[in-house]
N, CA, C and O of each residue as an XYZ file, in Angstrom:
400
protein
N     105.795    117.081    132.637
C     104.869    117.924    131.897
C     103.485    117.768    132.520
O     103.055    116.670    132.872
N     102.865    118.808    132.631
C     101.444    118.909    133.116
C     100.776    118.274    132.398
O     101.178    118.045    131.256
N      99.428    117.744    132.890
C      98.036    117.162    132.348
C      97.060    118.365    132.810
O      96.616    118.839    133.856
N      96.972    118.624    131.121
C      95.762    119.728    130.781
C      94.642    119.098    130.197
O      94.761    118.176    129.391
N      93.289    119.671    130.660
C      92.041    119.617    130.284
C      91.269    121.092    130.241
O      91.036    122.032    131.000
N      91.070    120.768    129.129
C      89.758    122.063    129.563
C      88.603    121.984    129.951
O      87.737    121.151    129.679
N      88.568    123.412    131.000
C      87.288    123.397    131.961
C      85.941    122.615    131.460
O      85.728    122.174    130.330
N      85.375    122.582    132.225
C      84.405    121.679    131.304
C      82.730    122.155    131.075
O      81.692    121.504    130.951
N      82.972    123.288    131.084
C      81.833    124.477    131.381
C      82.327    124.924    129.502
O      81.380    125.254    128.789
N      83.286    124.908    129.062
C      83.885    125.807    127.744
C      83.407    124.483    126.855
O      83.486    124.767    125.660
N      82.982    123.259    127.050
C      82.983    121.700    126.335
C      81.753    121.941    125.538
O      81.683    121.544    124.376
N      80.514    122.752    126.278
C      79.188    123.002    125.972
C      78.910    124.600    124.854
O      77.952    124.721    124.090
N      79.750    125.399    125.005
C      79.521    126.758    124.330
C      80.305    126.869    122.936
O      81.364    126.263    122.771
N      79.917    127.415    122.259
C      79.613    127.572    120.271
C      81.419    127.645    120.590
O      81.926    128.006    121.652
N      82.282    127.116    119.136
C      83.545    127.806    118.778
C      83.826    128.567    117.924
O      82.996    128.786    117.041
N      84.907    129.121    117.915
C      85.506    129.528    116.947
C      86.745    128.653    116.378
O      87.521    128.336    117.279
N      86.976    128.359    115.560
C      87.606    127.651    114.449
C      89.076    129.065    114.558
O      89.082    130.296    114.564
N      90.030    128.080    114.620
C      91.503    128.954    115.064
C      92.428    128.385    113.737
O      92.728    127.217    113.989
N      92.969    128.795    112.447
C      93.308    127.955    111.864
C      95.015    127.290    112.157
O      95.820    127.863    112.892
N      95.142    126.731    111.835
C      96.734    125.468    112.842
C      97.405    126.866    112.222
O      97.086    127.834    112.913
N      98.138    127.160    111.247
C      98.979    128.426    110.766
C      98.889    129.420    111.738
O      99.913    129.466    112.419
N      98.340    129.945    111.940
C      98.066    130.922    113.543
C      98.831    130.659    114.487
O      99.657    131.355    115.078
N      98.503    129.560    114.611
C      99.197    128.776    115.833
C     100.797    128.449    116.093
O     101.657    128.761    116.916
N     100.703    127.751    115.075
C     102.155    126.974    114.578
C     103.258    128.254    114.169
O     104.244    128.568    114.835
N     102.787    128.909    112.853
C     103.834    129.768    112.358
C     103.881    131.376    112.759
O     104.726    132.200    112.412
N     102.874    131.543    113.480
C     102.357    133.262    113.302
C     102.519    133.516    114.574
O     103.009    134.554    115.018
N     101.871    132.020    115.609
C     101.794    132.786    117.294
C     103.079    133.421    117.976
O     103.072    134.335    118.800
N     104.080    132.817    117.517
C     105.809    132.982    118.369
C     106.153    134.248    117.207
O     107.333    134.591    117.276
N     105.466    134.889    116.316
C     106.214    136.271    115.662
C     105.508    137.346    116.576
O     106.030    138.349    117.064
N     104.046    136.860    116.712
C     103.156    138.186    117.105
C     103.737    138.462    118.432
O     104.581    137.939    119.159
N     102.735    139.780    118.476
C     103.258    140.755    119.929
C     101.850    140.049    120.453
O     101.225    139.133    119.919
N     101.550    140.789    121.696
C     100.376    140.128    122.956
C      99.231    140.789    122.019
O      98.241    140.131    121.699
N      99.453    142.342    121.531
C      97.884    142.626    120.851
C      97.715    142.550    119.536
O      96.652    142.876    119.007
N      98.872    142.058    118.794
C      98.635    141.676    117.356
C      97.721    140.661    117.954
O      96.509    140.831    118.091
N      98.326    139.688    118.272
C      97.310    138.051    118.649
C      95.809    138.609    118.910
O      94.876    138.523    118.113
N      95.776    139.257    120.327
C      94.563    139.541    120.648
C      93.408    140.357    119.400
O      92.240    140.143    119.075
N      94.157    141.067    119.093
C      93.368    141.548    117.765
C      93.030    140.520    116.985
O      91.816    140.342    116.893
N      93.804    139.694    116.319
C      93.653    138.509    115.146
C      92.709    137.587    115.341
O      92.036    136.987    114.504
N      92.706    137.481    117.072
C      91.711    136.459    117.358
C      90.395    137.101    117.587
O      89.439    136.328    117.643
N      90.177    138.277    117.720
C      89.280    139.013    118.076
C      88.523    139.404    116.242
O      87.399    139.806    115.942
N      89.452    139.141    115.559
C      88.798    139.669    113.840
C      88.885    138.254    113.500
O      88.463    138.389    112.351
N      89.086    137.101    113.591
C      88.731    135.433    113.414
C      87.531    135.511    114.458
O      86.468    135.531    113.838
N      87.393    135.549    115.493
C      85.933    135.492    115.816
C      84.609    136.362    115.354
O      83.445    136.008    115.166
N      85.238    137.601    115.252
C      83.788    138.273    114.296
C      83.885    138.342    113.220
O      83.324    139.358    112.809
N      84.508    137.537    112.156
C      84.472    136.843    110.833
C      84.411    135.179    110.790
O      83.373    134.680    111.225
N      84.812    134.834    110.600
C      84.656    133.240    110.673
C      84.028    132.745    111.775
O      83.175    131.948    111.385
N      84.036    132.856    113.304
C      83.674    132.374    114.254
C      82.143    133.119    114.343
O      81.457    132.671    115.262
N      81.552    134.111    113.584
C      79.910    134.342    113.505
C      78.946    133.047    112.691
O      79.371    132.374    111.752
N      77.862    132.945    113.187
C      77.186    132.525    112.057
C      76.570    132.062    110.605
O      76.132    131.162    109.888
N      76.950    133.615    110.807
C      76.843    134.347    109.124
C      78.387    134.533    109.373
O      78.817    135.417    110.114
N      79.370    133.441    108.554
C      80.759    133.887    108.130
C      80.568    135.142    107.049
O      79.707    135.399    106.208
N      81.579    135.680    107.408
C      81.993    136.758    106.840
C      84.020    137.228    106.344
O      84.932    137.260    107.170
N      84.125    137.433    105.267
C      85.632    137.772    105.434
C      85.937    139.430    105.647
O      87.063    139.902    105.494
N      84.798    140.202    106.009
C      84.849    141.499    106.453
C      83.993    141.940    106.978
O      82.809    141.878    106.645
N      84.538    142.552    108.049
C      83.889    143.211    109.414
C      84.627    144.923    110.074
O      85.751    145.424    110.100
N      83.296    145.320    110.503
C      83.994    146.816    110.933
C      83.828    146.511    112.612
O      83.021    145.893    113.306
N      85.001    147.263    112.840
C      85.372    147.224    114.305
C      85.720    148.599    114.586
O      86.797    149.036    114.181
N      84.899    149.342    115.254
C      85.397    150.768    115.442
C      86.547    150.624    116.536
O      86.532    149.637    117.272
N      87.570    151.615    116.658
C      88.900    151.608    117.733
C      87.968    151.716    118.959
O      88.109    150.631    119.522
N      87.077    152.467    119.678
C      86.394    152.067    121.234
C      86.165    150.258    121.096
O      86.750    149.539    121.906
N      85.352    149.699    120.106
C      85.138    148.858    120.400
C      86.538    147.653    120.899
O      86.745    146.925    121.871
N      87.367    148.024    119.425
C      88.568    147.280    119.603
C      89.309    147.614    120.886
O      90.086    146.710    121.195
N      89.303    148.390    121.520
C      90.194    148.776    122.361
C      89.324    147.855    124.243
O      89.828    147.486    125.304
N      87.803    147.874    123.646
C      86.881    147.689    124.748
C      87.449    145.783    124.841
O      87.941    145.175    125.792
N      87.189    145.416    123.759
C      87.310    143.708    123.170
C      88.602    143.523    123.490
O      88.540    142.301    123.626
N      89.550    143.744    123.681
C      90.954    143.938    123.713
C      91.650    144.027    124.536
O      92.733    143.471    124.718
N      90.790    145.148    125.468
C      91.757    145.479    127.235
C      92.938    146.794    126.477
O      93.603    147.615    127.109
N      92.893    146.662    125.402
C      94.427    147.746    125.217
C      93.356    149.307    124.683
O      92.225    149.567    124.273
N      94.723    150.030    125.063
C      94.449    151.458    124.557
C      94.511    151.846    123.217
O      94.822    150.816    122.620
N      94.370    152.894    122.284
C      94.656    153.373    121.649
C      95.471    153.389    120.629
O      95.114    153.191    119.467
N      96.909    153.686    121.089
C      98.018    153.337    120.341
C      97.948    151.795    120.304
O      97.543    151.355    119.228
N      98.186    151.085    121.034
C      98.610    149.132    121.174
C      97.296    149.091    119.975
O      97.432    148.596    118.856
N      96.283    149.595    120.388
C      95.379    149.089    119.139
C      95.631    149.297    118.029
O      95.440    148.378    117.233
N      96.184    150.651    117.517
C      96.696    150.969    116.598
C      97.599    150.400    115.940
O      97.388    150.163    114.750
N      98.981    149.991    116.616
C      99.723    149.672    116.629
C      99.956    148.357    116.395
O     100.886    147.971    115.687
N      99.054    147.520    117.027
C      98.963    146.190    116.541
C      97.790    146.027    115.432
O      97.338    144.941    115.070
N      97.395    147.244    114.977
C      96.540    146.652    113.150
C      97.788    147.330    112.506
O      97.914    146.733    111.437
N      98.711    148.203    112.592
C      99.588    148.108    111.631
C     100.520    146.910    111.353
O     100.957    146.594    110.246
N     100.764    146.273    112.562
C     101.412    144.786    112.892
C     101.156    143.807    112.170
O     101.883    143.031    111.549
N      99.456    143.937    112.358
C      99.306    142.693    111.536
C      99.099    142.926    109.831
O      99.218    142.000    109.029
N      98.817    144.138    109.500
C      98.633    144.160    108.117
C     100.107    144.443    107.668
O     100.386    144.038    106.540
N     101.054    145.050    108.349
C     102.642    144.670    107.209
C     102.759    143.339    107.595
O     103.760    143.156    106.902
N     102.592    142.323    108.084
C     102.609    141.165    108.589
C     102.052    139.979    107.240
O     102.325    138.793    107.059
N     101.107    141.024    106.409
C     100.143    140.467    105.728
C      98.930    139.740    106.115
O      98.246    139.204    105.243
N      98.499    139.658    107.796
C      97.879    138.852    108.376
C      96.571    139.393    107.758
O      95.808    138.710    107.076
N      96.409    140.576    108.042
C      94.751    141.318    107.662
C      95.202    142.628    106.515
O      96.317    143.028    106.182
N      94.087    142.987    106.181
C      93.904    143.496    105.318
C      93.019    144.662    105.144
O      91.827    144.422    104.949
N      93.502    146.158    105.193
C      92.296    147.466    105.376
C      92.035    148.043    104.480
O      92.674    148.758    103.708
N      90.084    147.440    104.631
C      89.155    147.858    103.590
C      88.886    149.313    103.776
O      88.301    149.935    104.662
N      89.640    149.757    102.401
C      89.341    151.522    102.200
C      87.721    151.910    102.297
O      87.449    152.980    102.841
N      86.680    151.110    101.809
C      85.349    151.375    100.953
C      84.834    150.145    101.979
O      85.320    149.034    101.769
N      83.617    150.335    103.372
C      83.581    149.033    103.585
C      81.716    149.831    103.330
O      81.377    150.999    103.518
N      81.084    148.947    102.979
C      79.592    148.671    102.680
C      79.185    147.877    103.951
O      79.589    146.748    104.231
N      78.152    148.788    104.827
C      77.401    148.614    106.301
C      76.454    147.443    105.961
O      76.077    146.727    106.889
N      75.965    147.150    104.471
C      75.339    146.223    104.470
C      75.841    145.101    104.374
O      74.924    144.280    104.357
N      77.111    144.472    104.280
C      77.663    143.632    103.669
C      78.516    143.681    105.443
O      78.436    142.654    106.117
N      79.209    144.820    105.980
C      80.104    144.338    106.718
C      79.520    144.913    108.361
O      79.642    146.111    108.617
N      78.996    144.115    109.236
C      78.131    144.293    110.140
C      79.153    145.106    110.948
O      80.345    144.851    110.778
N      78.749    146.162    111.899
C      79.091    147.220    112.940
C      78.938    146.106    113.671
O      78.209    145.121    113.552
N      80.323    146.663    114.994
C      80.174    145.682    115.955
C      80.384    147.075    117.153
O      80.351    146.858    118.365
């Protein structure tokens, strides 16, 4: 088995907090852009400053943050919300849930 370290340039810059459940029970169900999405809505909720449990992500942006197109974007927020992972706010308030 390999001996891993991480780079040591990543030792110095802010985290995001990944919770073990993600990891452990959720990573081996998801597809490549459920994950990428999940981790991408855990970093601009929990992994900001100002935590937040809701955030707007327009589809350019998601798709920009992401590397995927359109559908995969699509496709993996339907993933994760029958999944129960996330959750889509009908009514979201710009003051409360920051544009990214």
């Amino acid at each position: 088995m390999p001996l891993l370290k991480i780079n040591s340039h990543l030792e110095r810059i802010p985290w995001t907090k990944i919770p073990n459940s993600l990891l452990d029970e959720h990573m081996p169900r998801l597809k490549d852009t459920e994950l990428r999405l999940l981790l991408l809505i855990l970093r601009m909720t929990i992994g900001m400053p100002l935590e937040r449990d809701t955030v707007y992500l327009s589809y350019p942006r998601l798709m920009h943050l992401t590397g995927r197109g359109s559908e995969a974007v699509s496709n993996g927020l339907k993933g994760l919300e029958a999944k129960g992972l996330i959750l889509k706010a009908t009514h979201l308030s710009t003051e409360k849930s920051p544009r990214w």
